[in-house]
C-alpha positions in Angstrom: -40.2 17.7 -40.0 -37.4 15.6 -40.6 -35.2 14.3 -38.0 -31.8 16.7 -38.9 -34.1 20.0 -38.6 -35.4 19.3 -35.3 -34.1 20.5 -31.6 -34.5 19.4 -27.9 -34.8 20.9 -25.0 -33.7 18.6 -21.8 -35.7 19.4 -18.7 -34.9 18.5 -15.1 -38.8 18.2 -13.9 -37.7 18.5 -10.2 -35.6 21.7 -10.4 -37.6 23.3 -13.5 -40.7 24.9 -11.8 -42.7 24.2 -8.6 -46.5 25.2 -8.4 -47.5 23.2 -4.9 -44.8 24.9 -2.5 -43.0 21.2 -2.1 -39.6 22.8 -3.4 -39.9 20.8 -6.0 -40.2 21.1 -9.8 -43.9 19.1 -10.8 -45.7 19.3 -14.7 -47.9 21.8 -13.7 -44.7 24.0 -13.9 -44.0 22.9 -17.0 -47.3 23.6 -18.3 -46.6 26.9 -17.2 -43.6 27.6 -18.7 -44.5 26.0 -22.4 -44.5 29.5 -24.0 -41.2 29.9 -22.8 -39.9 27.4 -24.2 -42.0 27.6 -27.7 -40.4 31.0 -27.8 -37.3 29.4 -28.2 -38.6 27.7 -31.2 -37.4 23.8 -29.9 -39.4 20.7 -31.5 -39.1 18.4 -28.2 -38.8 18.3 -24.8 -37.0 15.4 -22.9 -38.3 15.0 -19.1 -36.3 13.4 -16.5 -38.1 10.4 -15.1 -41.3 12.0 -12.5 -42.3 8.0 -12.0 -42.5 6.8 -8.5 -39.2 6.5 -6.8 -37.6 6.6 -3.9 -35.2 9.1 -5.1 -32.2 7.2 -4.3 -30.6 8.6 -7.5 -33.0 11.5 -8.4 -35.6 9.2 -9.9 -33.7 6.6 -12.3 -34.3 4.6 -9.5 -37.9 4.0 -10.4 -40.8 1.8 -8.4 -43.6 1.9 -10.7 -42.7 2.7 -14.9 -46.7 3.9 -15.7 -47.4 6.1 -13.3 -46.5 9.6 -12.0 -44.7 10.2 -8.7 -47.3 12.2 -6.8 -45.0 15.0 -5.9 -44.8 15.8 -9.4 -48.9 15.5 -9.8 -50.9 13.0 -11.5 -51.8 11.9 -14.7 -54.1 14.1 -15.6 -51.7 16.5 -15.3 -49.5 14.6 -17.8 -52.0 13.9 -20.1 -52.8 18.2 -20.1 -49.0 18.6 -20.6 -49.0 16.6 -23.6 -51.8 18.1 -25.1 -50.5 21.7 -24.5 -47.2 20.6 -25.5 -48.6 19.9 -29.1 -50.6 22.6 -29.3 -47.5 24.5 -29.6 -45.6 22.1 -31.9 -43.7 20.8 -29.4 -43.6 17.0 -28.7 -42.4 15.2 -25.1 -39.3 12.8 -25.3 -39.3 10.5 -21.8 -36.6 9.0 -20.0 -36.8 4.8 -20.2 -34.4 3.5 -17.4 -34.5 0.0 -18.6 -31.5 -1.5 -17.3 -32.5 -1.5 -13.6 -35.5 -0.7 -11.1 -35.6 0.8 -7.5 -35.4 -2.2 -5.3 -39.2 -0.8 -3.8 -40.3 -1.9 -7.9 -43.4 -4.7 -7.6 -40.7 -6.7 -9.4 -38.4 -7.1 -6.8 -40.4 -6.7 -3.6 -42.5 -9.9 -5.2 -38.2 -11.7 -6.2 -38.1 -11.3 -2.7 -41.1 -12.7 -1.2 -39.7 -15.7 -3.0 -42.0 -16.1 -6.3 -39.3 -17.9 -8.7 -41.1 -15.7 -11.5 -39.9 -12.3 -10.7 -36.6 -13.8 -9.2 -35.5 -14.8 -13.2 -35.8 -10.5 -13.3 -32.7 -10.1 -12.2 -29.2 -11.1 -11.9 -29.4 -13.5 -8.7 -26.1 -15.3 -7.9 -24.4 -17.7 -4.7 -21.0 -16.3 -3.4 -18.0 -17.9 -4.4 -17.2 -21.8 -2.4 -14.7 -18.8 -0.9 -17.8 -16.9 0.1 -16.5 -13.6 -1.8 -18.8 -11.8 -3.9 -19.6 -13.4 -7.3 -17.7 -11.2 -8.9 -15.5 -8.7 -8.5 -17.1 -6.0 -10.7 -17.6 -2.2 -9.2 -20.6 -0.1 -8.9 -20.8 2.9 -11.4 -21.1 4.8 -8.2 -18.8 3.3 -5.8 -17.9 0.1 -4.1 -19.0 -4.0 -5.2 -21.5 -4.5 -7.6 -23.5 -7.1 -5.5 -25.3 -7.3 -2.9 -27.4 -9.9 -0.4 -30.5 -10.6 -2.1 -32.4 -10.4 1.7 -32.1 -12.9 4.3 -31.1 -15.6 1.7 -27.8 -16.9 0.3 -27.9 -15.1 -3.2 -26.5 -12.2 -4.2 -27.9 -9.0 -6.8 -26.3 -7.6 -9.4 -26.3 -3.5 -9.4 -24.4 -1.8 -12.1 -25.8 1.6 -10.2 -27.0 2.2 -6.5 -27.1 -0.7 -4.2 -31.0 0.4 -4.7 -31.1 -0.4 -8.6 -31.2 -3.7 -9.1 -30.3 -4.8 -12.9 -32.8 -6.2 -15.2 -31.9 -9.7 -16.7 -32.6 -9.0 -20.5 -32.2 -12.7 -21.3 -35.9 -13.6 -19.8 -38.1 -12.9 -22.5 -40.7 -12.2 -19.9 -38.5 -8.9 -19.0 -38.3 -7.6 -22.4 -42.3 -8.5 -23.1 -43.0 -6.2 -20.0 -40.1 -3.8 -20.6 -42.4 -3.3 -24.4 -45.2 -2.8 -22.7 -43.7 -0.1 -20.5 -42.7 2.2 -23.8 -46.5 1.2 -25.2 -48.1 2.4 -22.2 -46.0 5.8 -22.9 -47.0 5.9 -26.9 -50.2 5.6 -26.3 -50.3 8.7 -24.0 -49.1 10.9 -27.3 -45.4 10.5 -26.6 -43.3 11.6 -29.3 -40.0 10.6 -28.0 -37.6 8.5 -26.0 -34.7 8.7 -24.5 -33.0 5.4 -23.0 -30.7 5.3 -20.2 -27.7 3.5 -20.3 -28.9 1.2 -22.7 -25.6 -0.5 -24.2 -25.0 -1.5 -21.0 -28.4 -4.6 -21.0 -26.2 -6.8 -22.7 -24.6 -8.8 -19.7 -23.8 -12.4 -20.1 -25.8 -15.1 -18.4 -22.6 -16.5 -17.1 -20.9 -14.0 -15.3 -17.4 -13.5 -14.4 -14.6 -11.7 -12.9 -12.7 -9.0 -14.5 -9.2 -8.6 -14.6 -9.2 -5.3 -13.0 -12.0 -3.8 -11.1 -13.1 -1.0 -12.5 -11.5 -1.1 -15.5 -12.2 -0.4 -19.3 -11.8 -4.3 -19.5 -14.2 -4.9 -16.5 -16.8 -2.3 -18.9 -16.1 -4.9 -21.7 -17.6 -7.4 -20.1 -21.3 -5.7 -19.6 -21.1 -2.8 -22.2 -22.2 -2.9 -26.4 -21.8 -6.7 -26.1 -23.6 -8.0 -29.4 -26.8 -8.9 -28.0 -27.4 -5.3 -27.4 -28.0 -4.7 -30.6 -30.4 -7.7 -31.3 -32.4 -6.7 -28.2 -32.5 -2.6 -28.8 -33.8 -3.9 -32.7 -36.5 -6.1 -31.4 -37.7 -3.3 -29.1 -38.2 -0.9 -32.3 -39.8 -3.5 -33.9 -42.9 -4.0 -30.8 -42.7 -0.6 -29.9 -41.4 2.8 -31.0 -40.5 1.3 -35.0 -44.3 1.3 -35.6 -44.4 5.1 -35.6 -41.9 6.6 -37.9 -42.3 9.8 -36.3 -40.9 9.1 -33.1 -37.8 10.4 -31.7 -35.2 8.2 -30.2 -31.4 8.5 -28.0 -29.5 5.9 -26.9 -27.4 6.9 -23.9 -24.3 4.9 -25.0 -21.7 5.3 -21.7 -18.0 4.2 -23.1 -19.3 3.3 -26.7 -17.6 3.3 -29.7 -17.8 4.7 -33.2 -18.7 1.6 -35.2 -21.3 0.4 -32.3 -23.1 4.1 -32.7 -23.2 3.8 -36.2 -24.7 0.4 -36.1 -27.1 1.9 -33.3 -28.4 4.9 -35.6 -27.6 3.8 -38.9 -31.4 3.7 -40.6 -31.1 0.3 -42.0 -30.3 -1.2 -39.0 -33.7 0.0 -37.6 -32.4 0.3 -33.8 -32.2 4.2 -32.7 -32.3 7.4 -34.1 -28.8 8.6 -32.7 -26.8 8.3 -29.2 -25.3 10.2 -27.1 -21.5 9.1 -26.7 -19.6 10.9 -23.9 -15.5 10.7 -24.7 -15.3 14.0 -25.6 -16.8 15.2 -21.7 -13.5 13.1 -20.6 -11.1 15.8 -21.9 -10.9 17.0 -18.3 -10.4 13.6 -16.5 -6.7 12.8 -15.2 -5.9 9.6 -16.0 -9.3 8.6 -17.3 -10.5 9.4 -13.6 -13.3 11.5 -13.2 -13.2 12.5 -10.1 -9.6 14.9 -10.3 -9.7 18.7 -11.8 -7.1 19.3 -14.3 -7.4 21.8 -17.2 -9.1 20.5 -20.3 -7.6 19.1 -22.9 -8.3 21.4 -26.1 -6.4 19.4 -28.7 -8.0 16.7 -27.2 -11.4 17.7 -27.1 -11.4 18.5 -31.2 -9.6 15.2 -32.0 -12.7 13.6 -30.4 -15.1 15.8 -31.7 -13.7 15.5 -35.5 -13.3 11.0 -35.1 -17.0 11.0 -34.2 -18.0 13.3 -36.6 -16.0 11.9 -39.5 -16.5 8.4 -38.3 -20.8 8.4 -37.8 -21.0 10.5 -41.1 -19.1 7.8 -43.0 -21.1 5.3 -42.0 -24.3 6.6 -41.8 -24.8 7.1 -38.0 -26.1 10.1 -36.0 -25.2 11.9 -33.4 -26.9 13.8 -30.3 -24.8 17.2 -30.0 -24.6 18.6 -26.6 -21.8 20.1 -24.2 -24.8 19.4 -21.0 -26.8 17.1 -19.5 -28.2 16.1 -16.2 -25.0 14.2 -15.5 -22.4 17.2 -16.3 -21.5 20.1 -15.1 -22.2 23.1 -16.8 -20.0 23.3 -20.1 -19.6 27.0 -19.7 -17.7 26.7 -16.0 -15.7 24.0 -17.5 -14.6 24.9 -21.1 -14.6 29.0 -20.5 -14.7 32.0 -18.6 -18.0 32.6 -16.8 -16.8 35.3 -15.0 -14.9 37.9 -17.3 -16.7 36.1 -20.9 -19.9 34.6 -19.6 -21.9 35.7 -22.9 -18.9 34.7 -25.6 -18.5 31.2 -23.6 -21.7 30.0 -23.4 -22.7 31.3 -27.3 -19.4 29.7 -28.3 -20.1 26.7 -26.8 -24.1 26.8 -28.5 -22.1 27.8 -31.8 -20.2 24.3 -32.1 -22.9 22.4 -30.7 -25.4 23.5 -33.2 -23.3 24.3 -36.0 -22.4 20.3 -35.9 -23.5 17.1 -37.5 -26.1 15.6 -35.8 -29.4 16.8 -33.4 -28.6 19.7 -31.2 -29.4 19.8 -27.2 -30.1 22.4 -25.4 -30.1 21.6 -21.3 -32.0 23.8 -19.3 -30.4 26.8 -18.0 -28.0 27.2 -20.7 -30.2 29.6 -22.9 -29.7 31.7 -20.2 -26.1 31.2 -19.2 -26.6 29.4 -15.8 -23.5 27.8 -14.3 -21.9 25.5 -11.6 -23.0 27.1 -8.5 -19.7 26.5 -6.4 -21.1 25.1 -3.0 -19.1 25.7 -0.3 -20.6 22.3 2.0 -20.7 19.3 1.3 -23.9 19.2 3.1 -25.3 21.4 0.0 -24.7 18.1 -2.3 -27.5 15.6 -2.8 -25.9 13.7 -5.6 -25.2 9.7 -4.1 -22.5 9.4 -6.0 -21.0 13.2 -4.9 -21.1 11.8 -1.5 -20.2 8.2 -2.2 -16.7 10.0 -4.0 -15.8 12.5 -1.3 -15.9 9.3 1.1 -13.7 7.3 -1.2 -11.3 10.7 -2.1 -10.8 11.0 1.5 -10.3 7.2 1.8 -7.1 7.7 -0.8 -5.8 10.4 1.3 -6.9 13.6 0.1 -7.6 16.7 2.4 -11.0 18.1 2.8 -10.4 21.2 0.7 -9.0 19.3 -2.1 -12.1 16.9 -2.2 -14.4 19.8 -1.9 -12.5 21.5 -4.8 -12.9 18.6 -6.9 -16.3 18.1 -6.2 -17.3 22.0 -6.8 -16.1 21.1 -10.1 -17.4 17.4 -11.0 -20.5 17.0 -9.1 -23.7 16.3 -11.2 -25.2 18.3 -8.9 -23.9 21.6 -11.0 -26.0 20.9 -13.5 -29.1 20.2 -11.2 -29.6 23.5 -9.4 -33.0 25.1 -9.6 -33.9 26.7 -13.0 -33.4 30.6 -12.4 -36.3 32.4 -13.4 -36.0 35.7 -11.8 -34.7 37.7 -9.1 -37.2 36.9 -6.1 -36.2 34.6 -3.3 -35.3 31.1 -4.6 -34.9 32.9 -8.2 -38.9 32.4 -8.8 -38.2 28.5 -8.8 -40.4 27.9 -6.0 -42.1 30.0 -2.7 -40.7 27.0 -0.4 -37.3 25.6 0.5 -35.8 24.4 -2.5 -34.7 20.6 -2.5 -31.3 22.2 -3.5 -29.9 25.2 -3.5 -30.1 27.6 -5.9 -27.0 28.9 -7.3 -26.1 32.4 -5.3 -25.8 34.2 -8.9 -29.0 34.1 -9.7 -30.1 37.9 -9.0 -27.4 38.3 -12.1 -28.5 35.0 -14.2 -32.3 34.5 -14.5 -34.8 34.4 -17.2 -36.6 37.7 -16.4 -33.2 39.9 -16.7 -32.1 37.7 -20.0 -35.2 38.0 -21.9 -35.1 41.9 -20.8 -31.6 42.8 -21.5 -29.6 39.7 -22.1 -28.2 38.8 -25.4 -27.6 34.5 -24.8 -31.2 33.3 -25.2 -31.8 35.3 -28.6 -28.6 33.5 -29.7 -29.9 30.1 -29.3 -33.1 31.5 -31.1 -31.3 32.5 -34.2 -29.4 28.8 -33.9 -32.5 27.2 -33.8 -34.4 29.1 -36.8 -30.8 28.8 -39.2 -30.8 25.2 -38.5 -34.5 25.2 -39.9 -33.7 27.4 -43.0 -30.3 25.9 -43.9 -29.8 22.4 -45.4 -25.7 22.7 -45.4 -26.5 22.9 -41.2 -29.1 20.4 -41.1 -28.2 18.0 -43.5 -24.7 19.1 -44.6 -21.3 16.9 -44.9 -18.3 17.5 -42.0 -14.9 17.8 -42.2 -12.6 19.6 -39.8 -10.1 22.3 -39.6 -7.1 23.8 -37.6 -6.8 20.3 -35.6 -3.9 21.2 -34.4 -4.1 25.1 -33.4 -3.7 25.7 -30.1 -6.9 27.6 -29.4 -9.0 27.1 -32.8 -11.5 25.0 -33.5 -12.6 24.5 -37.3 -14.8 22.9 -39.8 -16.6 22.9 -42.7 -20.3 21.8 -43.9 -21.1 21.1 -47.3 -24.8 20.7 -49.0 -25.2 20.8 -52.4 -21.9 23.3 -53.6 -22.7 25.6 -49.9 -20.0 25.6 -47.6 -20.4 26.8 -44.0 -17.2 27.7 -42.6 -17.2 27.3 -38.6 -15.0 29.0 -36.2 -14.6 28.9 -32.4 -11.8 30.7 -30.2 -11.6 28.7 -27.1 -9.3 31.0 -24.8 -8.8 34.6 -23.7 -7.1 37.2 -25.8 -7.1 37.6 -29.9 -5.5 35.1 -32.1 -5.0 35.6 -35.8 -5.7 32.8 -38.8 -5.2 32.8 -42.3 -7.7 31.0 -43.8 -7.5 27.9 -46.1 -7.0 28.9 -49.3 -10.2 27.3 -50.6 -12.1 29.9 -48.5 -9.8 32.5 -50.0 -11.1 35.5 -52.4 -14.6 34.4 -52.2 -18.0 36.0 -51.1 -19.3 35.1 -47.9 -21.9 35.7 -45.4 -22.0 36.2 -42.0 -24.2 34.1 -40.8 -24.0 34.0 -37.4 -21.1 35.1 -34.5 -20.8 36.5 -30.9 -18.4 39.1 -32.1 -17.3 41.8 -34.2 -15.1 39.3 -37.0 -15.6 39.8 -40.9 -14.7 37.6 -43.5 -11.4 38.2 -44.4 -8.3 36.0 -45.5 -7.0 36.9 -42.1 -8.5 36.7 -39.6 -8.1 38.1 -35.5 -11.0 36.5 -33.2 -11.4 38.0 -30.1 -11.7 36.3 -26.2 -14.2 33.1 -26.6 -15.4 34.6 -30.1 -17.2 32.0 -32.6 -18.3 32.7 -36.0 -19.6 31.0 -39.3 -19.5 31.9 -42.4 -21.8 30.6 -46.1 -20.2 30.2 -49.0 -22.3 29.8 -51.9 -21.9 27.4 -54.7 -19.2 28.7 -57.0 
């Protein structure tokens, strides 16, 4: 199956399904649930990293890349997953953090011992003759970027968590063993890979301040410089390139249009597509994510339509999604989850699907699972929740305001237990979770969805049009109604078919007239969440999403 048919399911490993009573998610719960998920009819599964870590940052933080953290079982129990996986059709896409390891990584621990081998690992530099830091670059998560390599006078780089230490791509030696590390994983019958903050390998041997910490100009520095692209291409070539069938994502943080296409543009021979995140910005004030305005609708499309117009022209591909691991949950940020919950979450799958590039699907959101609203901050295990409400509070903000901010930013939202039914703990697990489960989830659970709920048979009927329909799959974009208020608009085209794509973002009815190319002609519903018929006018209803095939004329 080519690459424009297929779907993939993300999966949180230690909030999808416990089976040991640990209260947390392990494979054997996976295994479990496969059915579940073949039901839905996706063609991969990306896992979260289950290596050994110290869970400093939810397991990117990992100790040992080629082997399984015990609490979520062993290797036998990967190897089963695998094999039942396939058995189903379904293949496993894993998470690579190659930019950084935990600071408890071999690597480091030996750096640190003093062996001058593993010390050219990383990023190891003296203070300043002023004795400040050697830059002044900030952590991703909070506060400087360095920090004292042990007891000695050096200094190590972390992009992340003072507990990731960044990888120094320039030694061959890394990148040799950094191969070897997405071997090992192809040889167990991986199918996939997803690479974590990947454009961001590319820092210069010579190192130097920025002009304003924090800054996009600081992210200049360390983010889709050129060697990026001349290191991710001579990784496909001694790893994942020599198997035409595998699957691979970039996570590209702060990219831009003509790097993605040169990192998913087939003759480049780098990655199968990216994800690129502007358009999850739309709700930032002043670039900054940690505030809570409205979203930006006009904003969100014109982001939407650049990347869609700008990949397609040049070849590049996209990974479509609305949720991830990082976000919180599209449907209590872009809708109504109270008063619309179905009509905002299959709006939000309509668009996402109904795009140019591979659809995701994060876990929970077949179901219509949302933020869960905490109360305590003591509820929040996210580092960088808690490294934020300190530096909120630091800037002056109250408690409630913090809190309010964080209810609605923290990737925590999106990492809740998987709700599976209506027992204590939703079915996820007979212990105490390792977080909370969202207090909605007699209401929102698998059981009561695949019973009576109307959301996962939507993403079903998604899945199977983007198998039967080319103009989805393989179709041209171009978008519509960029500047309506509340509509969002475009067109595929394969071959003389047209699909006609419509989404109401907002409460109450609004009424369209429709381009007069659609005008007078025959269509088919194909798919909506409402009662709209083609007509030259139209009136869509609260959250309503609809699309329409036109055949060749």
């Amino acid at each position: 199956m080519r690459l424009s048919k297929k779907v993939v399911y993300q999966l949180y490993p230690k909030s999808f399904k416990d089976t040991t009573g640990n209260g947390m998610g392990d494979l054997r719960g996976i295994i479990e649930k496969l059915d579940y998920l073949a039901g839905l009819g996706i063609d991969l599964i990306w896992l979260n990293p289950f290596y050994p870590s110290p869970q400093h940052d939810n397991g990117y933080d990992i100790s040992d890349y080629c082997a399984i953290d015990p609490a979520f079982g062993t290797m036998a129990d990967f190897e089963e997953l695998v094999a039942e996986a396939d058995k189903r059709g379904i293949g496993l896409m894993l998470d690579m953090v190659l930019n950084h390891v935990s600071t408890e990584h071999e690597w480091f621990k030996k750096a640190l011992a003093g062996d001058p081998k593993y010390q050219a690992y990383f990023y190891l530099r003296p203070a300043k003759a002023d004795g400040s830091l050697p830059t002044n670059w900030e952590s991703k998560f909070g506060g400087p970027a360095w920090e004292r390599f042990g007891d000695s006078d050096l200094y190590y780089l972390h992009l992340y968590d003072v507990t990731q230490a960044d990888l120094n791509w320039h030694n061959p030696k890394v990148r040799q063993e950094l191969h070897q590390v997405v071997n090992f994983w192809r040889q167990k019958g991986v199918k996939g890979f997803r690479f974590d903050v990947l454009n961001v390998i590319g820092k210069s041997e010579e190192l130097v301040d920025s002009q304003a910490p924090g800054s996009s100009q600081e992210k200049s520095l360390y983010t889709d410089t050129p060697i990026v692209h001349t290191w991710i291409r001579e990784l496909n070539q001694a790893t994942f390139g020599q198997d035409q069938e595998i699957v691979t994502v970039g996570e590209m943080s702060s990219t831009t249009i003509e790097n993605g296409i040169s990192y998913t543009n087939p003759k480049d021979q780098e990655l199968s597509m990216i994800f690129s995140f502007h358009h999850l910005k739309v709700d930032y004030e002043n670039g900054e994510k940690w505030s809570n305005p409205a979203f930006d609708f006009l904003e969100l499309k014109r982001i939407l339509d650049e990347w869609q117009t700008g990949m397609s022209d040049g070849q590049g591909w996209n990974a479509l999604f609305f949720n991830n691991h990082d976000q919180p949950r599209s449907n209590s940020r872009f809708g109504d989850v109270l008063n619309y919950p179905y009509q905002t979450q299959t709006l939000l799958a309509t668009v996402t699907h109904l795009l140019r590039g591979t659809p995701y699907i994060y876990q929970g959101e077949e179901i219509g699972m949302t933020n869960p609203g905490y109360q305590e901050l003591a509820q929040y295990n996210d580092v960088e929740t808690h490294n934020n409400y300190q530096i909120m509070r630091e800037k002056g903000y109250s408690h409630e305001k913090a809190m309010t901010i964080i209810q609605a930013k923290s990737r925590d939202n999106s990492r809740t237990p998987m709700q599976w039914d209506g027992t204590a703990h939703a079915g996820f697990t007979k212990a105490t979770p390792w977080l909370e489960v969202a207090a909605n989830y007699p209401t929102i659970n698998v059981e009561k969805e695949l019973a009576e709920g109307k959301i996962y048979a939507y993403y079903q009927e998604l899945i199977r049009l983007r198998k039967d329909y080319d103009v989805i799959s393989d179709g041209t974009y171009s978008g519509l109604f960029l500047d309506h208020p509340s509509i969002m608009g475009f067109v595929r085209e394969y071959e003389g078919q047209q699909l006609l794509v419509l989404g109401h973002f907002y409460d109450g009815n609004v009424e369209i007239e429709l381009p007069q190319a659609f005008r007078g002609r025959t269509a088919t519903k194909l798919i909506g969440n409402g009662p709209v018929q083609y007509a030259e006018g139209l009136t869509l209803g609260p959250y309503e999403a609809v699309a329409f095939l036109f055949e060749a004329e």
